[in-house]
BALOBA-1460 file (C-alpha; in Angstrom, 3 decimals):
// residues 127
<rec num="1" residu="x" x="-36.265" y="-48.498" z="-33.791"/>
<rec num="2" residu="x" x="-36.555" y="-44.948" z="-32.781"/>
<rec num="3" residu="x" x="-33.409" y="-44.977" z="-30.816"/>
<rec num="4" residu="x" x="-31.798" y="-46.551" z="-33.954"/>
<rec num="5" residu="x" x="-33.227" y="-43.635" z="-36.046"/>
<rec num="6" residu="x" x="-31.977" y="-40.901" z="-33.670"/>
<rec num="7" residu="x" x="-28.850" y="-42.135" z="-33.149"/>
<rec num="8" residu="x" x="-28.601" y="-42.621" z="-36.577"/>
<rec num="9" residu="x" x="-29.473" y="-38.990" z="-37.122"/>
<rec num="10" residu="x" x="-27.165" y="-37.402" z="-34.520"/>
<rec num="11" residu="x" x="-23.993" y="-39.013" z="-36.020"/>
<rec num="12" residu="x" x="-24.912" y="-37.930" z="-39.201"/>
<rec num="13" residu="x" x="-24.989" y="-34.274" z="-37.940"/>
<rec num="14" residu="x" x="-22.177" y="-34.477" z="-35.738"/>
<rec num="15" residu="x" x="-20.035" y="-35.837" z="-38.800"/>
<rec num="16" residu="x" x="-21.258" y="-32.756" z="-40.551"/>
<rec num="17" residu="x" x="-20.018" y="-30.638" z="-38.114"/>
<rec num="18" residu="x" x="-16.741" y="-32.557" z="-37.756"/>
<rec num="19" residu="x" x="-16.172" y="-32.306" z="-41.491"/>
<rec num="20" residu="x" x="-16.865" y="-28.753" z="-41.431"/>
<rec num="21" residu="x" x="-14.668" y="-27.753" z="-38.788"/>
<rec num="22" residu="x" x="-11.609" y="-29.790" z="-40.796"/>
<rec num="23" residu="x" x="-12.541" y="-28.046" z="-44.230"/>
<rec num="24" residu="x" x="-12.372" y="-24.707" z="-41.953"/>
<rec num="25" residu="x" x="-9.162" y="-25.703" z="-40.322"/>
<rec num="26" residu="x" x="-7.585" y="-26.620" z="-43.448"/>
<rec num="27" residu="x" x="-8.115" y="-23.123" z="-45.057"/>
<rec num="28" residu="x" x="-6.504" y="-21.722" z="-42.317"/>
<rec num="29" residu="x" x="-3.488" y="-23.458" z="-42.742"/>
<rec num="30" residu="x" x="-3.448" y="-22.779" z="-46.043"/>
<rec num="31" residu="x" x="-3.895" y="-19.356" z="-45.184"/>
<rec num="32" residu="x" x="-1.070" y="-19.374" z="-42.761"/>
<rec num="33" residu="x" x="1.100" y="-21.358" z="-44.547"/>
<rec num="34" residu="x" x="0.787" y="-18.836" z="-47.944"/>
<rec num="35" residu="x" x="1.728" y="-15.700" z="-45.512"/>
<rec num="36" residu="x" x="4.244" y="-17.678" z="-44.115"/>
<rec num="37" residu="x" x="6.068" y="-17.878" z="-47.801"/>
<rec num="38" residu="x" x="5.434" y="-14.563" z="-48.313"/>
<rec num="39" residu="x" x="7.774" y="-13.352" z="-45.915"/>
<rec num="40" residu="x" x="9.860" y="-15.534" z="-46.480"/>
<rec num="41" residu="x" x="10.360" y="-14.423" z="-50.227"/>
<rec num="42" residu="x" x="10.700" y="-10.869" z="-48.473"/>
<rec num="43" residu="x" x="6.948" y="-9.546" z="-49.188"/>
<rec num="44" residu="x" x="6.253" y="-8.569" z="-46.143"/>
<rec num="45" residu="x" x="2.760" y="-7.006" z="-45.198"/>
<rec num="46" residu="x" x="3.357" y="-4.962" z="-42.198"/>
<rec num="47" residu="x" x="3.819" y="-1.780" z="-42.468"/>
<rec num="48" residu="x" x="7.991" y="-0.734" z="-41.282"/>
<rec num="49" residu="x" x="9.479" y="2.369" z="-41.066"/>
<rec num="50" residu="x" x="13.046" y="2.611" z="-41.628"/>
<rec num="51" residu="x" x="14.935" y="5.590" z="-41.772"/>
<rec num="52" residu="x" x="15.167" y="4.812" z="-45.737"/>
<rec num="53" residu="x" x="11.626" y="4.972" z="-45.417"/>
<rec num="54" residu="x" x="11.515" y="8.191" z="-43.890"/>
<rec num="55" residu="x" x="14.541" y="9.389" z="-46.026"/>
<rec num="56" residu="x" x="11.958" y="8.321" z="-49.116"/>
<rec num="57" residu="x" x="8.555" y="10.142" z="-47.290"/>
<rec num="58" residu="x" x="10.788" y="13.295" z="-46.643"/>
<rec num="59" residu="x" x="11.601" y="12.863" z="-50.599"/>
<rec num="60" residu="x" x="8.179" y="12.515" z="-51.638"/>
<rec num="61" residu="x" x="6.933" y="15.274" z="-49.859"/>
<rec num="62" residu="x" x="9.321" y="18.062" z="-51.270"/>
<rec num="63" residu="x" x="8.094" y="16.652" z="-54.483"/>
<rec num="64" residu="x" x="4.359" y="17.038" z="-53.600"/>
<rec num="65" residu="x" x="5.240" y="20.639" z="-52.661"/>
<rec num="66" residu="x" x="7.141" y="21.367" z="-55.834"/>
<rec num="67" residu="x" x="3.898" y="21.054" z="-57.759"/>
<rec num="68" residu="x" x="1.525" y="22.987" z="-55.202"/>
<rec num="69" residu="x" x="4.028" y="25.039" z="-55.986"/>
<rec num="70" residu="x" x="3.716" y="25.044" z="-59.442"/>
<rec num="71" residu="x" x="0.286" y="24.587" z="-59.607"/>
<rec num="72" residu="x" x="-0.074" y="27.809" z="-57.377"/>
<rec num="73" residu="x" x="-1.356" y="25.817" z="-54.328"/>
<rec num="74" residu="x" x="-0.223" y="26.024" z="-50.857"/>
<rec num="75" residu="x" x="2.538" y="23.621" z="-49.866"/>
<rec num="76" residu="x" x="2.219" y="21.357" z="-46.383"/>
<rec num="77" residu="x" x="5.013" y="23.713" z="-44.743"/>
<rec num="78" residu="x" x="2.293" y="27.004" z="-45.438"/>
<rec num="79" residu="x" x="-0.469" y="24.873" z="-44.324"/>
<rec num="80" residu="x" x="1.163" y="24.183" z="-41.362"/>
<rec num="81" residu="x" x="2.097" y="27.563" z="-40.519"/>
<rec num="82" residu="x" x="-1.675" y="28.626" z="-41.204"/>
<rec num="83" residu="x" x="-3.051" y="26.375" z="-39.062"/>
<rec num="84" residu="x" x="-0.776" y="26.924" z="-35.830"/>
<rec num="85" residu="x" x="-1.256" y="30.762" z="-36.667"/>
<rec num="86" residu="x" x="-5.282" y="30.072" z="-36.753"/>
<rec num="87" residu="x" x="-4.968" y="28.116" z="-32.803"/>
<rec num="88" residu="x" x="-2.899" y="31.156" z="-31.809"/>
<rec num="89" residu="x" x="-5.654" y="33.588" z="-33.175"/>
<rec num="90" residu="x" x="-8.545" y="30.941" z="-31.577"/>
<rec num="91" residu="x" x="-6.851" y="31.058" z="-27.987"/>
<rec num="92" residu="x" x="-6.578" y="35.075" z="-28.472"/>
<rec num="93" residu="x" x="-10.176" y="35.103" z="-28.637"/>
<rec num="94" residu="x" x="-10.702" y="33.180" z="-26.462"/>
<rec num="95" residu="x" x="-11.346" y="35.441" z="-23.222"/>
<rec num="96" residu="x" x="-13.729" y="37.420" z="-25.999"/>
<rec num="97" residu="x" x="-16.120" y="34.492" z="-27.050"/>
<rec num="98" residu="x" x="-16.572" y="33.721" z="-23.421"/>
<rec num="99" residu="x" x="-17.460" y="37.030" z="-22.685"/>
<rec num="100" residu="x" x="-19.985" y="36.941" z="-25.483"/>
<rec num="101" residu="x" x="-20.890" y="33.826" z="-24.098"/>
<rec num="102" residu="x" x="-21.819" y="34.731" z="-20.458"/>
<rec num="103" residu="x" x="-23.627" y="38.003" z="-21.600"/>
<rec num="104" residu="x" x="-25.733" y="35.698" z="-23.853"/>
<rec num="105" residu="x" x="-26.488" y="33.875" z="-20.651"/>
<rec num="106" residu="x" x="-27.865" y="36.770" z="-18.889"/>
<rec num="107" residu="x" x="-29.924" y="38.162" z="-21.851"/>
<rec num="108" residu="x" x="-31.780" y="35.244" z="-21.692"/>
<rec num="109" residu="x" x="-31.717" y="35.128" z="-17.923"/>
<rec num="110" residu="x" x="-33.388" y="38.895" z="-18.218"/>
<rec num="111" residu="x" x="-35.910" y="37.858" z="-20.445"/>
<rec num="112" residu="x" x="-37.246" y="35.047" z="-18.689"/>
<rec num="113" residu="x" x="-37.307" y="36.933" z="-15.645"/>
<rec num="114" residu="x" x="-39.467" y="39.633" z="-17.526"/>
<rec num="115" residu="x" x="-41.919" y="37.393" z="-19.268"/>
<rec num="116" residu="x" x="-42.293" y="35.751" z="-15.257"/>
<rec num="117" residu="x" x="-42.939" y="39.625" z="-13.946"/>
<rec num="118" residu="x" x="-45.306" y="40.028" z="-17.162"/>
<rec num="119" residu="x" x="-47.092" y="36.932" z="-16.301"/>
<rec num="120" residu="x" x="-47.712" y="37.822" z="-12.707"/>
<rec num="121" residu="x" x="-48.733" y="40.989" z="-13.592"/>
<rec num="122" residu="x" x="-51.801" y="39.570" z="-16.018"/>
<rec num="123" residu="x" x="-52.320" y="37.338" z="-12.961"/>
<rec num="124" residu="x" x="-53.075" y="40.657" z="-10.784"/>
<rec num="125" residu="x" x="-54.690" y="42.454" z="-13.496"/>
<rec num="126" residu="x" x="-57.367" y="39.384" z="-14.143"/>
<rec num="127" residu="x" x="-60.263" y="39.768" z="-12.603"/>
């Protein structure tokens, strides 16, 4: 009777999970076979560049720039030339902040030597 029961049981469960899997197999392919039709109706989801493409981001750029332009703003060609000006000015200083850097070092190299002389001074001076 028990055996009966279990077994009973287990198919139950295992046609649960059979059924499941299907139902999730199913959407899938219905998944699949709607992105299939997409492309072929020609709407595509990746992401191409052609040189119209690039013909039509070049256009849409001088546009963008026409009103920073007009709007008083700096256009991407400015911005560009800012920032490669601001790496030139960073690698100039470069030598300079490392120089800053290093004498930093030894200011605090200094002062914990001094507060170890001041300690071992106290030391010598306790009684």
């Amino acid at each position: 009777m028990r055996q009966t029961f279990l077994l009973l049981v287990l198919s139950v469960f295992f046609s649960i999970q059979v059924n499941g899997q299907y139902v999730h197999d199913e959407q899938r392919q219905k998944e699949l076979n709607n992105y299939l039709e997409s492309i072929r109706k020609g709407r595509e989801y990746g992401n191409t560049k052609t040189s119209q493409f690039k013909m039509n981001e070049q256009a849409v750029q001088e546009m963008t720039d026409m009103w920073k332009r007009q709007a008083g703003k700096k256009t991407s060609a400015e911005l560009d030339a800012e920032r490669t000006a601001n790496q030139k000015k960073w690698e100039a200083n470069r030598e300079e902040r490392e120089a800053k850097q290093k004498a930093a070092e030894e200011q605090r190299a200094n002062k914990y030597l001094l507060k170890e002389v001041a300690v071992a001074v106290v030391k010598m001076n306790a009684p």
